[in-house]
PAMARTI-573847 format. One record per residue (C-alpha): x, y, z; residue in one letter. Coordinates in steps of 0.5 Angstrom, whole numbers, plus 500, padded with zeros to 3 digits. Each point is the difference from the previous one (the first is absolute). Layout:
N
REC   east   north    up   residu
REC      X       Y     Z        A
...
// end
This chain:
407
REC   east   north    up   residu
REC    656     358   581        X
REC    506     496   497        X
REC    499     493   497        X
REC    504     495   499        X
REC    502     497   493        X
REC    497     491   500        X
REC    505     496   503        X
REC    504     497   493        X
REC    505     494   502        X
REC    507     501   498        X
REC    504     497   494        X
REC    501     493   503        X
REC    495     498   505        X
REC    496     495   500        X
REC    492     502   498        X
REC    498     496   507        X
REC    503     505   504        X
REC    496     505   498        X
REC    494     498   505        X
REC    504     496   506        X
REC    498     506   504        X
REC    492     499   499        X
REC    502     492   501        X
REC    504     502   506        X
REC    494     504   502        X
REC    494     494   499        X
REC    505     495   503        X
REC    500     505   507        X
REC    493     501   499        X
REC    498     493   500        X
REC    504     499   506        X
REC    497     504   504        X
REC    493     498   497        X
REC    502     493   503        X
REC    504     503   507        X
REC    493     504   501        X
REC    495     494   499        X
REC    504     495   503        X
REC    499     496   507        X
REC    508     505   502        X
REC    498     497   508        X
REC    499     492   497        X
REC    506     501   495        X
REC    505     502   506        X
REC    498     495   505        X
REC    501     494   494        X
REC    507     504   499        X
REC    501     499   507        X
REC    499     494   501        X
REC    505     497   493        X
REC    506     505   505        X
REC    499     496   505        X
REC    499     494   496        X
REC    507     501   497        X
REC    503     501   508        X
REC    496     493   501        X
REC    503     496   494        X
REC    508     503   501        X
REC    499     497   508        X
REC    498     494   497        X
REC    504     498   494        X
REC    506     498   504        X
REC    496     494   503        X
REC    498     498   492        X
REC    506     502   497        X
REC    504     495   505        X
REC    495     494   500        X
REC    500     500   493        X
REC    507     501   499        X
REC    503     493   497        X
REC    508     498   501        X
REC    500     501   491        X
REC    495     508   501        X
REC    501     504   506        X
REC    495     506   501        X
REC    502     506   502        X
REC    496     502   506        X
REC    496     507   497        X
REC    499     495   493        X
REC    493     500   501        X
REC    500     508   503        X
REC    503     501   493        X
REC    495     496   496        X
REC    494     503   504        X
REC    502     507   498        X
REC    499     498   493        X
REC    494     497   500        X
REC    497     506   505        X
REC    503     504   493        X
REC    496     497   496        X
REC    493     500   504        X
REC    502     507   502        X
REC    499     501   492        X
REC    494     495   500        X
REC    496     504   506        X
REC    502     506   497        X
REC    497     499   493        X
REC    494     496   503        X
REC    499     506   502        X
REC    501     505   497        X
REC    494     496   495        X
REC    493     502   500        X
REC    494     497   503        X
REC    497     497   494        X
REC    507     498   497        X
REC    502     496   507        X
REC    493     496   499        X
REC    502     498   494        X
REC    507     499   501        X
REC    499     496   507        X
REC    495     495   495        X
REC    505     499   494        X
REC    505     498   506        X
REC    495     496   504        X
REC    498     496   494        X
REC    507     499   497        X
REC    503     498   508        X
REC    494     494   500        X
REC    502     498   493        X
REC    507     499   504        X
REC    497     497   505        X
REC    498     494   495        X
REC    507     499   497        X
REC    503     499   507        X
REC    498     494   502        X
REC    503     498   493        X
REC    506     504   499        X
REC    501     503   507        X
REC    506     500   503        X
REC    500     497   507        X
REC    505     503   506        X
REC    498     497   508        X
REC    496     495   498        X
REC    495     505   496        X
REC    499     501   494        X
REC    498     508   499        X
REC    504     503   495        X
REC    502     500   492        X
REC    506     502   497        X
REC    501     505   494        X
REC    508     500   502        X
REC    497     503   506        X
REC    496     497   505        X
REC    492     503   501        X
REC    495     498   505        X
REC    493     501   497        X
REC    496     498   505        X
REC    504     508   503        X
REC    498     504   495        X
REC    492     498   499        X
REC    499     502   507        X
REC    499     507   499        X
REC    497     499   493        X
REC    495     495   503        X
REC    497     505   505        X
REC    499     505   495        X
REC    497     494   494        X
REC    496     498   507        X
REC    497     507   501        X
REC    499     501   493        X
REC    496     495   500        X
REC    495     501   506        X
REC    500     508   498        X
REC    496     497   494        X
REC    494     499   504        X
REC    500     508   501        X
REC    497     500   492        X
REC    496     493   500        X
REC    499     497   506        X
REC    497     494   496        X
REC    507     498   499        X
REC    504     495   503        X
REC    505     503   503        X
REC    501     496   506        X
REC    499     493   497        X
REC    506     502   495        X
REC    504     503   505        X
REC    500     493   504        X
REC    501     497   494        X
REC    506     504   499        X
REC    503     500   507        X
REC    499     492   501        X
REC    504     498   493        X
REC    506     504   503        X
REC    500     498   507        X
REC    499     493   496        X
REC    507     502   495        X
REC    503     502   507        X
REC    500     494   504        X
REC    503     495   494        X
REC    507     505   501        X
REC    498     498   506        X
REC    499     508   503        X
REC    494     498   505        X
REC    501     508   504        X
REC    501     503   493        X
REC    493     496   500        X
REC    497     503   505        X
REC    502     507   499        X
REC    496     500   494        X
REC    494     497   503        X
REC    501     505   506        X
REC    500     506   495        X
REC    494     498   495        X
REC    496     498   507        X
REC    502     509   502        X
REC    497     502   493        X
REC    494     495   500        X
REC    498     503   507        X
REC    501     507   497        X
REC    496     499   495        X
REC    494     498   503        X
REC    499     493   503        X
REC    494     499   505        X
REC    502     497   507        X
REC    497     493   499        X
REC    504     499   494        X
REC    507     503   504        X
REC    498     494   505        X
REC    500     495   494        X
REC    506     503   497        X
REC    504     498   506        X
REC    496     494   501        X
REC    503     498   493        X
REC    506     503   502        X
REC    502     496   506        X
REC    497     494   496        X
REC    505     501   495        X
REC    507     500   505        X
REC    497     494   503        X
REC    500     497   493        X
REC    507     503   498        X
REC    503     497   507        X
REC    497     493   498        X
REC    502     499   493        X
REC    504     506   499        X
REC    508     496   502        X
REC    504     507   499        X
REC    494     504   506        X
REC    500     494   504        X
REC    508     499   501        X
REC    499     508   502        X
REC    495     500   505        X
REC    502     494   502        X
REC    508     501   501        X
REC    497     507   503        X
REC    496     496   506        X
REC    503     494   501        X
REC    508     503   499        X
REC    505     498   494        X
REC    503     505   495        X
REC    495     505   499        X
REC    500     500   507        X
REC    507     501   502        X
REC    500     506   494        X
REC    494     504   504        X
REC    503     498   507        X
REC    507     502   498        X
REC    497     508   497        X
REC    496     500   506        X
REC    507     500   505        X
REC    502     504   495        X
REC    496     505   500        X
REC    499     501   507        X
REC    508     500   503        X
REC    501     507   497        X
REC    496     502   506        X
REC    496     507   499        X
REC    507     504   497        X
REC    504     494   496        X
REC    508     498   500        X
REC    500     505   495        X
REC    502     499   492        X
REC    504     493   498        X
REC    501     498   507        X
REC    494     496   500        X
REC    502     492   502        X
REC    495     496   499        X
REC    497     503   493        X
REC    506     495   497        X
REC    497     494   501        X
REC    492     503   497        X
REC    499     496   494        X
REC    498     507   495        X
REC    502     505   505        X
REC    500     505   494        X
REC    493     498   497        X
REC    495     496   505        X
REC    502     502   506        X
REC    503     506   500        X
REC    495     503   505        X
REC    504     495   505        X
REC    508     504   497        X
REC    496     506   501        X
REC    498     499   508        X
REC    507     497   501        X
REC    504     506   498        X
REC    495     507   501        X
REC    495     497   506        X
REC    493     499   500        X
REC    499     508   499        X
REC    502     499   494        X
REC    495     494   499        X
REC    495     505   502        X
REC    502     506   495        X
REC    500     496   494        X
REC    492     496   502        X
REC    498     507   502        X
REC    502     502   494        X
REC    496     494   495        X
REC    494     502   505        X
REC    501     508   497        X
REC    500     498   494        X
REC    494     497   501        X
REC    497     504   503        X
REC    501     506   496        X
REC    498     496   493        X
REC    494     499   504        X
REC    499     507   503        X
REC    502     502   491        X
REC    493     496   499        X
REC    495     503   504        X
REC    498     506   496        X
REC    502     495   493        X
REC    494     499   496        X
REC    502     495   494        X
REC    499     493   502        X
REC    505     497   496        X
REC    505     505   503        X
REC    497     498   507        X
REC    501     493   500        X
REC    507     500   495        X
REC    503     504   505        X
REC    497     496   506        X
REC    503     493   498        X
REC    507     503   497        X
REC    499     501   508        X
REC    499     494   502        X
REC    505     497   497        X
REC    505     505   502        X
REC    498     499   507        X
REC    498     492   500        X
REC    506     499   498        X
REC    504     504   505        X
REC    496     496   506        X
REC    501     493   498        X
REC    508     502   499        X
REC    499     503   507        X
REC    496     494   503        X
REC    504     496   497        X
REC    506     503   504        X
REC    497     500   507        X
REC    499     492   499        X
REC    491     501   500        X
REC    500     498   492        X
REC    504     494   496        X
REC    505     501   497        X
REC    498     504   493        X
REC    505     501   495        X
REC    498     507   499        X
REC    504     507   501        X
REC    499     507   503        X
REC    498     504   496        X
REC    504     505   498        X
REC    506     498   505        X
REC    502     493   499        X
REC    505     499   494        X
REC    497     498   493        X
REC    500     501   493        X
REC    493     498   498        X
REC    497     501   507        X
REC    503     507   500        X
REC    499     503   492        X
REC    493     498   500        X
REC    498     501   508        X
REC    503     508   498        X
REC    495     499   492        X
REC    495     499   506        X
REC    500     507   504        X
REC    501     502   493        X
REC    493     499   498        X
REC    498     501   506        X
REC    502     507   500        X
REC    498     501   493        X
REC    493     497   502        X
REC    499     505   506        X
REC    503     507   496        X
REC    495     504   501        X
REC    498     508   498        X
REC    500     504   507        X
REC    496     505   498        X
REC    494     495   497        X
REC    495     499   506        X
REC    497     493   501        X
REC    495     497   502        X
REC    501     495   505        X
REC    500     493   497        X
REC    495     495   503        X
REC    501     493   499        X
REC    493     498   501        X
REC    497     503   495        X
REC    502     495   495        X
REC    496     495   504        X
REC    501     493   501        X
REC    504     496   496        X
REC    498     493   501        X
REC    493     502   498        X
// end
């Protein structure tokens, strides 16, 4: 049998090149560990909706780039299509490196975030930079929301938190996950950022059912819960004005009422892509009520695809958890959810004139720079959490095997 001489470089090649095939090799081999074990179905849903998130943002950035134009800066009408396009880049590569991660490295990464975002959020009261009234974002040469960032780490710092009651159920996991929750919630009403508030309060409300809470304390957490919105309506002047100018009329009134036309007079088909009329006069076209640009110019069919699609993603990350066995895995993947998904439905809501005005985007469809980056590190760590060897056989994880957590 002939045998081949040792591959031996020539005069002039660089030693590294040598094993650049084996590199090539383990690069492919990797991927297709990571293309075997990730959720392709939940992966391609997100993609979808950040397609059509593109088509939403290019129907309404003329509304935007004409309202903000001025007689010294005229916007081109495709200036925040062109923008989005960069920050969907940048969040591409963020979801896909999120990824791409190992669960126990997407844990520590999610909790080195959380705790840095937090820290931001003390500077901005003092440093931060205010836009519409809110102050919400520091500047580095570059404008960065922390309260968007800490979203997805602060599902993962809760659901590690709770997860340690599987190895001591002696630990006050509840007490310190409250005591977490309550002290953003607090950070957040100083910019004044009341449904960011609420958003949290909601995704630590999923987790703590999921951990075990006993009927009797769930009605008491709701009891506390509508205790603390009277209290906010009372003293609390930026939710008041909200809630206020939402019943009685005033601006934010105006706001929904104006999304609401909006949105139905497309009709079931739309007028078709930048024909739209009354998007010009929407405030945030391109943010806050983007939902509204989408029903004016694709129809309320199209409405319908993209809430269809936020209930697919739910559910399949719901369906992926059924035959999970890990707690932390279970609840992670559970709040990153509930965020995506709590998220969408006050933005929606928000548009169908049943929520007050909010100030929060559509994940994944409305323009944005830390909205988007960080929206996209969430689905990242999502993915990344929810990895799973297929030909692994699991038991069915059941939540009260842990008990309950109030005891």
């Amino acid at each position: 049998m002939a045998t081949h001489p040792p591959f031996v470089p020539r005069a002039g090649q660089a030693p590294s090149a040598v094993g650049l095939p084996r590199q090539r090799r383990n690069r492919r081999s990797e991927f297709a560990i990571w293309w075997r074990e990730v959720d392709r179905v939940l992966l391609g849903l997100i993609l979808l909706l950040m397609a059509l998130g593109t088509l939403a943002v290019a129907a309404a950035s003329p509304a935007s780039a004409q309202r903000l134009s001025t007689a010294r800066v005229k916007l081109d009408d495709l200036h925040f299509f062109y923008i989005h396009l960069r920050w969907q880049l940048v969040g591409l590569l963020a979801m896909f490196g999120a990824a791409s991660l190992p669960k126990d490295m997407a844990r520590r990464f999610g909790i080195l975030l959380g705790a840095a975002m937090l820290v931001g959020l003390f500077l901005v009261p003092v440093v931060g930079s205010t836009v519409n009234g809110a102050k919400r974002w520091l500047n580095f040469g570059f404008s960065l929301q922390p309260s968007e960032f800490l979203k997805p780490a602060f599902a993962i710092c809760l659901a590690w938190i709770l997860s340690w009651r599987a190895r001591d159920p002696k630990l006050p996991v509840l007490a310190l996950s409250t005591g977490a929750m309550l002290l953003v919630v607090c950070l957040l009403m100083l910019q004044p950022d009341f449904g960011s508030a609420i958003l949290f309060a909601g995704v630590w409300f999923v987790l703590a059912l999921l951990a075990g809470i006993s009927v009797q304390r769930i009605g008491m957490v709701g009891a506390a819960g509508v205790g603390g919105i009277t209290l906010a309506y009372l003293f609390y002047e930026n939710g008041r004005n909200r809630i206020d100018a939402f019943l009685g009329g005033g601006s934010a009134f105006d706001q929904v009422d104006l999304a609401s036309r909006t949105l139905l007079s497309g009709g079931w088909t739309g007028t078709g892509i930048w024909l739209g009329k009354r998007k010009m006069a929407l405030p945030e076209a391109h943010t806050d009520y983007i939902f509204s640009v989408i029903g004016e110019e694709f129809g309320l069919l199209m409405c319908l695809v993209i809430v269809a699609l936020y209930v697919a993603i739910v559910l399949r990350v719901l369906l992926r958890l059924l035959k999970e066995d890990d707690l932390f895995t279970t609840l992670a993947a559970a709040g990153l959810t509930a965020q995506l998904g709590g998220q969408a439905f006050i933005n929606i809501m928000v548009n169908l004139q049943l929520f007050p005005s909010k100030g929060m985007t559509l994940p994944l469809i409305s323009y944005g720079g830390s909205s988007t980056i960080a929206l996209c590190l969430g689905v990242g760590l999502l993915l990344a959490i929810t990895r799973r060897n297929p030909f692994i056989e699991r038991e069915p994880f059941k939540i009260g095997n842990f008990g309950d957590l109030w005891k």
